[in-house]
C-alpha positions as CSV (number, residue, x, y, z in Angstrom):
1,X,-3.7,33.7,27.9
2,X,-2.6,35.9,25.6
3,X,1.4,35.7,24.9
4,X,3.7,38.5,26.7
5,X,5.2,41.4,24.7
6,X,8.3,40.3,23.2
7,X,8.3,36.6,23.5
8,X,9.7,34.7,20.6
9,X,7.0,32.4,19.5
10,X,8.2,28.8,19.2
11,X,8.7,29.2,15.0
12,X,10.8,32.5,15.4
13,X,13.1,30.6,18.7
14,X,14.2,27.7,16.2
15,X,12.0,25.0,17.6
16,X,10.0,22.4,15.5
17,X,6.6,23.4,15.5
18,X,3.8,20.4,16.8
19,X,3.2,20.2,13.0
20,X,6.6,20.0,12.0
21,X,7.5,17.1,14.3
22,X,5.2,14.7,13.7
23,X,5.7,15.3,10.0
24,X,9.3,14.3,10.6
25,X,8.5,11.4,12.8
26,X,6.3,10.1,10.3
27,X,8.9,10.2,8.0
28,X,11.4,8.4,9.9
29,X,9.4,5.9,11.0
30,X,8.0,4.8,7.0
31,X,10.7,3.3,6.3
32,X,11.5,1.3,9.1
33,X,7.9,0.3,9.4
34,X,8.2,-0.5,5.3
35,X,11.8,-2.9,6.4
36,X,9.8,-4.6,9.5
37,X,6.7,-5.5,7.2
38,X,8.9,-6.9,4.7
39,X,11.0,-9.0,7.2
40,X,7.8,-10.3,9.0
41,X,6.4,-12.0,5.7
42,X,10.1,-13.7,5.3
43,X,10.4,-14.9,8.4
44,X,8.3,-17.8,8.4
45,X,10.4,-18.8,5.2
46,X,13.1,-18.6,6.3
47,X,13.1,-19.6,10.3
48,X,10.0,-21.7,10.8
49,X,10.0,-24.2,7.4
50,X,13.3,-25.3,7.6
51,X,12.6,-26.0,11.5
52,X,9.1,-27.7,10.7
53,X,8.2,-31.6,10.2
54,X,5.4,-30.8,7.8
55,X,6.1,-27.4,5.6
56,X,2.6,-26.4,4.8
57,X,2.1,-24.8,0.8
58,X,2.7,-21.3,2.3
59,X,5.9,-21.8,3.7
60,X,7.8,-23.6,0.9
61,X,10.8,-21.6,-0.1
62,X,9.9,-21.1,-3.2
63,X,7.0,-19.4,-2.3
64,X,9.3,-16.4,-1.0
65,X,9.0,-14.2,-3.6
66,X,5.2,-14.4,-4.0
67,X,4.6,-13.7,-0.1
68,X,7.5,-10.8,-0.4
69,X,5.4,-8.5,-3.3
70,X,2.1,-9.6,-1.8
71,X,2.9,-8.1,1.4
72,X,4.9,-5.3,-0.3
73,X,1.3,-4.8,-2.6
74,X,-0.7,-4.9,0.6
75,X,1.6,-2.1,2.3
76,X,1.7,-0.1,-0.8
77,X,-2.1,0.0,-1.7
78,X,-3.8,-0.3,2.0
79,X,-1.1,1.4,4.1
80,X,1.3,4.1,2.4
81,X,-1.3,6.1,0.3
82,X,-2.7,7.4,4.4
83,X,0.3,7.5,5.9
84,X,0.3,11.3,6.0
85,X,-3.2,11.3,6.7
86,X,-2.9,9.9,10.2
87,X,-0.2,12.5,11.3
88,X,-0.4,16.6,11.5
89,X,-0.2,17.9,8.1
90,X,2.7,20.5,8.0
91,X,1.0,24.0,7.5
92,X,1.1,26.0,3.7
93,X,1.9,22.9,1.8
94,X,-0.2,22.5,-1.3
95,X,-1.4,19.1,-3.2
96,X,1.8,19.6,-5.4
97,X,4.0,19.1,-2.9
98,X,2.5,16.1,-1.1
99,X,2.5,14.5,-4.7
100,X,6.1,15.5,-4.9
101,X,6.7,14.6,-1.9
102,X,4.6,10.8,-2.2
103,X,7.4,10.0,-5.9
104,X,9.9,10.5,-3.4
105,X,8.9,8.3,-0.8
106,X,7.6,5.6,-3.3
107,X,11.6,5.6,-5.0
108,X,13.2,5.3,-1.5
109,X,10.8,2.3,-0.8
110,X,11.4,0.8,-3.8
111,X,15.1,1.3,-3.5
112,X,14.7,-0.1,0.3
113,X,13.1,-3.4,-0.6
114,X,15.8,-4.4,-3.2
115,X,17.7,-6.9,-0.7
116,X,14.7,-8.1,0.3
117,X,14.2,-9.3,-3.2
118,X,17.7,-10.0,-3.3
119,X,17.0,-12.6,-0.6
120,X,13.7,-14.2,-1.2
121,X,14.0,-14.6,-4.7
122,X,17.9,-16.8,-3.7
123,X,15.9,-18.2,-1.0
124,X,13.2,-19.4,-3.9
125,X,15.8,-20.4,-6.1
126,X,14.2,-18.0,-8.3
127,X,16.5,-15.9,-11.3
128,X,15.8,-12.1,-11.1
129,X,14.0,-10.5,-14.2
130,X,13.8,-7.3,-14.5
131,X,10.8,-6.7,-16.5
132,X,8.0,-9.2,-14.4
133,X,9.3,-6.9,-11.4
134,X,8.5,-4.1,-13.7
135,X,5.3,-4.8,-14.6
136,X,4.1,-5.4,-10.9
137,X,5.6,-2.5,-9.7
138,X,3.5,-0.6,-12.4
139,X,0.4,-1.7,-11.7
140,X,1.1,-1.4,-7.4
141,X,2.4,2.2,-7.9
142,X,-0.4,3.2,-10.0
143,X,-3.0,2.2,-7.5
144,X,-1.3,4.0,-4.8
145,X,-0.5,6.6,-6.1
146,X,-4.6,7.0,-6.8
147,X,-5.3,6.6,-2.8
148,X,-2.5,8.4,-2.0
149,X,-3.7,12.0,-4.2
150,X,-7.3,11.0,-3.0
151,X,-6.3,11.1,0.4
152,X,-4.3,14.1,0.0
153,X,-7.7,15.9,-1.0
154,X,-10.2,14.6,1.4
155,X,-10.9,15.3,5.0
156,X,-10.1,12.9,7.7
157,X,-13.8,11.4,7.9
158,X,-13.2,10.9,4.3
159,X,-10.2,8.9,4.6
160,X,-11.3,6.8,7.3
161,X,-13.6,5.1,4.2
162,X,-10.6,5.6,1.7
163,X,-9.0,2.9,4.4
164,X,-11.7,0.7,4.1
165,X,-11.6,0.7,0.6
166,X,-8.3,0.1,0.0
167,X,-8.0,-2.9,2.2
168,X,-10.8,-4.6,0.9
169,X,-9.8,-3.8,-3.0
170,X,-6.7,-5.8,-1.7
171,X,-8.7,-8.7,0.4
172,X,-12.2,-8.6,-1.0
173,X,-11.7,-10.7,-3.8
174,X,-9.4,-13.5,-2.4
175,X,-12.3,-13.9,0.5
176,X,-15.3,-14.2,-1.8
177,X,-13.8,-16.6,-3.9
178,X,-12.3,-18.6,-1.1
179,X,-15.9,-18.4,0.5
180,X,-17.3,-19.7,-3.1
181,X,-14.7,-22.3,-3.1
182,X,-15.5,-23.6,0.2
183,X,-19.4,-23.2,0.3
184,X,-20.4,-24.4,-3.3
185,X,-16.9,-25.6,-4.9
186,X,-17.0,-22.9,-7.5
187,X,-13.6,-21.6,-9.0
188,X,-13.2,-18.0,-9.6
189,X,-9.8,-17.2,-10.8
190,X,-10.8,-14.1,-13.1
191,X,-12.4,-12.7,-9.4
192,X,-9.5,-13.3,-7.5
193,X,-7.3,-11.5,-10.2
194,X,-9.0,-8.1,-9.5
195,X,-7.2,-8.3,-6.1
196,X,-4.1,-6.2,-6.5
197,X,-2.2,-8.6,-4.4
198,X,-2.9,-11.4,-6.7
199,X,-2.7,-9.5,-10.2
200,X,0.8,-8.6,-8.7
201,X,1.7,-11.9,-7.8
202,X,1.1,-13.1,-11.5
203,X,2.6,-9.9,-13.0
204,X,6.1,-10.8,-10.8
205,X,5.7,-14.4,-12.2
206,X,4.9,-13.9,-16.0
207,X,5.1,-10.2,-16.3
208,X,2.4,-8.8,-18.3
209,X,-0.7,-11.1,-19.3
210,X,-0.9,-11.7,-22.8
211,X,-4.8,-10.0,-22.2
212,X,-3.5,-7.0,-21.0
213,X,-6.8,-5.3,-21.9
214,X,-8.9,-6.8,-19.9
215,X,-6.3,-6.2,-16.8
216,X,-6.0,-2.5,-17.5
217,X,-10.7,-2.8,-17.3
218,X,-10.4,-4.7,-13.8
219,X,-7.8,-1.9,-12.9
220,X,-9.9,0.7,-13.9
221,X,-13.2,-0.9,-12.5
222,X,-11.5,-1.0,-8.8
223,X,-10.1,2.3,-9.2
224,X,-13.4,4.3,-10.2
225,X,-14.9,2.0,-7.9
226,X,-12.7,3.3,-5.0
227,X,-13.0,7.0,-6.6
228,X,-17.0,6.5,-6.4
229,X,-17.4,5.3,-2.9
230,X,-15.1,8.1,-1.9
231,X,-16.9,10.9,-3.5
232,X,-19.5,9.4,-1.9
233,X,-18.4,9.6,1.5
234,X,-17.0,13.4,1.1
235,X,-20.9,14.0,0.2
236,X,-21.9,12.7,2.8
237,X,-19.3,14.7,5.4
238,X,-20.2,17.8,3.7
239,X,-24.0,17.2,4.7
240,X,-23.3,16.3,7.9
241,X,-21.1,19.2,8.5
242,X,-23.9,21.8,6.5
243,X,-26.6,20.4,8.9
């Protein structure tokens, strides 16, 4: 039914448009869901090994820092880049400002997870060093950044696969070479370093490998990988759309 003469719209009255609001919810809700990730992966550090009569490998204390920038690689490679992509996009905004908008988010993050560091690497007995932080950062931000502009640009169909992707870039390689491990006792360890979560892990602990070459080809590999198989599912929308 068409609108009566006169009536403010709900832009020109002052109220958030649907767009609007979920944008902002969205927003609000990052980082808390960013703080709640991080605290789930410490708890069983620090609540259920010192209660336990048998600490299994995974829930040593110093094995604190390693579970905290795995789960913060995970979050930042499989879950941030589409976090925009699952909510109303706010109308006239432009690639420019989603990137903008994405170096923002990424500092406050960043700045967000700090006593989370604070705490596991105490808890791990660990010292802080700046530059092994450094160099996993990099190579986490870089990756998302990638998903995060390629879901920017694709369709919603399209980013469905970018979600795929990304979660098996950060779990394929750990299960085929604990599969190879357990099925013909073969160790794989240049395999499981294409995994961001691992290559992280080691970048946190040594900061960057002394083959640095070879880290930046699997980085690239994954990443052209990921930008082939999602050219390749925007092809295939656009068919199915023009037929």
């Amino acid at each position: 039914m068409a609108p009566r003469p006169g009536a403010a719209s709900p832009s020109s009255s002052g109220r958030e448009t649907p767009e609007k609001s979920a944008g902002g919810s969205s927003r609000f809700l990052l980082p808390l869901a960013w703080c709640v990730w991080l605290l789930v992966w410490l708890v069983p550090v620090l609540v259920i090994a010192p209660h336990a009569q048998t600490v299994r490998p995974w829930l040593e204390a110093d094995t604190a820092p390693a579970a905290l920038v795995a789960a913060a690689t995970f979050f930042l490679v499989a879950i941030w880049p589409f976090w925009p992509a699952l909510v109303i996009r706010e109308p006239g905004r432009d690639a420019a400002h989603w990137i903008g908008a994405s170096v923002l988010e990424l500092a406050v993050l960043l700045a967000l997870a700090a006593p989370f560091v604070v705490v596991a690497w105490s808890v791990g007995g660990r010292t802080l060093e700046a530059k092994p932080l450094v160099a996993a950062a990099m190579t986490t931000t870089l990756l998302a950044m990638i998903f995060r502009t390629l879901a920017i640009r694709s369709g919603a169909a399209a980013v469905r696969w970018l979600i795929l992707v990304a979660t098996l870039l950060c779990a394929g390689p750990l299960i085929v070479v604990y599969a190879v491990g357990e099925t013909i006792g073969a160790d794989l360890p240049r395999a499981a370093a294409a995994s961001p979560l691992v290559m992280a892990v080691w970048q946190m602990e040594h900061g960057w490998p002394p083959d640095l070459w070879l880290t930046v080809l699997e980085v690239t590999a994954w990443c052209a990988l990921a930008l082939a198989l999602a050219v390749a599912a925007l092809r295939a929308l656009w068919r199915r759309q023009r037929d």
